[in-house]
Each structure stands twice: as structure tokens, then as C-alpha cells.
C-alpha positions as CSV (number, residue, x, y, z in Angstrom):
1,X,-7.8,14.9,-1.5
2,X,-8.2,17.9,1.3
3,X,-5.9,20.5,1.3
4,X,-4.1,22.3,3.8
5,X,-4.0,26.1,4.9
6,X,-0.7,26.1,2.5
7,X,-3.1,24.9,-0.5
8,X,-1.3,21.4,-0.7
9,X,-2.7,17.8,-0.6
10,X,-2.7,16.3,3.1
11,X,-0.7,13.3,3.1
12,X,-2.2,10.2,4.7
13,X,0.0,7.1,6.9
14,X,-0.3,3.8,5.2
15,X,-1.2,1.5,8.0
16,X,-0.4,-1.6,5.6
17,X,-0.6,-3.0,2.5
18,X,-3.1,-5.4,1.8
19,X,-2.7,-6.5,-1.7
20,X,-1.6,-5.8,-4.7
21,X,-2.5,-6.8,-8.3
22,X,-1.0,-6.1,-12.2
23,X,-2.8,-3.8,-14.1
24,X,-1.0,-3.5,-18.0
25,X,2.5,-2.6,-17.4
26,X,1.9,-1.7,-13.8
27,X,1.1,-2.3,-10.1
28,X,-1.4,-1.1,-8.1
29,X,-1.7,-2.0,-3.9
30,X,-4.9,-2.1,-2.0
31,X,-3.5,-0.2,1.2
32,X,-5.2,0.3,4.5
33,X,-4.9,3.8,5.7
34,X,-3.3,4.6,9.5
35,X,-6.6,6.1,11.7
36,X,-9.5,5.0,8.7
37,X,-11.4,1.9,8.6
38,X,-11.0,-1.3,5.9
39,X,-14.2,0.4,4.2
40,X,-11.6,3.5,3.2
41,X,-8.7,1.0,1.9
42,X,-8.3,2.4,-1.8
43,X,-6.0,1.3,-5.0
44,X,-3.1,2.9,-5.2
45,X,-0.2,2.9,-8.1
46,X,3.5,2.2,-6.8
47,X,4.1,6.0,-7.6
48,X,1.9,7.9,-4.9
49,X,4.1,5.5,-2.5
50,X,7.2,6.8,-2.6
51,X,7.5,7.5,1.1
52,X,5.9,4.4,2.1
53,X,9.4,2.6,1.5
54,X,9.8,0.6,4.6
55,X,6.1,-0.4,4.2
56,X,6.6,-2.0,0.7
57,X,9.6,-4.1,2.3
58,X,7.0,-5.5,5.2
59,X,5.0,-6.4,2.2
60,X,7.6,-8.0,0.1
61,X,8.8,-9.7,3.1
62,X,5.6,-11.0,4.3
63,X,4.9,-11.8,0.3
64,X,7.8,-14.3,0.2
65,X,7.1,-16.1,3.5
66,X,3.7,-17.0,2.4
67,X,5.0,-18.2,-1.3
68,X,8.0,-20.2,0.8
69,X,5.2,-21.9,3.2
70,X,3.2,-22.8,0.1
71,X,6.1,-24.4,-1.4
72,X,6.8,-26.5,1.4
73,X,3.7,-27.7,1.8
């Protein structure tokens, strides 16, 4: 990750989250980043989103919808 003139990692804007997937004992999310294309979307553990919370509610949200449609279907 670049780092700024005070020496610390940029931080980037999650655009949105894509998916997400169990690895072991965790989670990991395939998130699209604000101002890069879909080719840039990278695997990310829930940890390096911890100011992404309003992001992982859109997800969740938009996660139940589709599991409510397909069980009314």
C-alpha cells in the first residue's frame, strides 16, 4: 500500500462490496474500490473494514433481499 508524506498507509473508499466467501474460521469480501476499475477489486478480511460499517449493512441488507426473493420463488 502507498504511503503518505506522514509515512502511513493511504486509505482507500470502498465503492461496494461484491461478495464475500468463508475461508476457515473467517470471512473475506471481494470489494470494489471508489475511483478504480472492477479489474482492482481485491479480497479483503472483515478486519481491514472497520470503517466501512455502513457499507457492510448495504451488503447485509441487499444479502437478505436476494435470499427472501429466492425463497419466495
Amino acid at each position: 500500500m502507498p504511503k503518505n508524506k506522514q509515512n502511513k498507509p493511504e486509505e482507500y473508499e470502498v465503492e461496494k462490496i461484491i461478495f464475500h466467501q468463508s475461508i476457515g474460521n473467517s470471512i473475506v469480501y471481494f470489494i470494489k474500490w471508489k475511483n478504480f476499475s472492477m479489474l482492482e477489486c481485491t479480497w479483503e478480511p472483515k478486519k481491514n473494514l472497520k470503517k466501512c460499517k455502513k457499507v457492510l449493512k448495504i451488503y447485509r441488507k441487499e444479502l437478505k433481499k436476494k435470499k427472501q426473493k429466492k425463497k419466495a420463488s
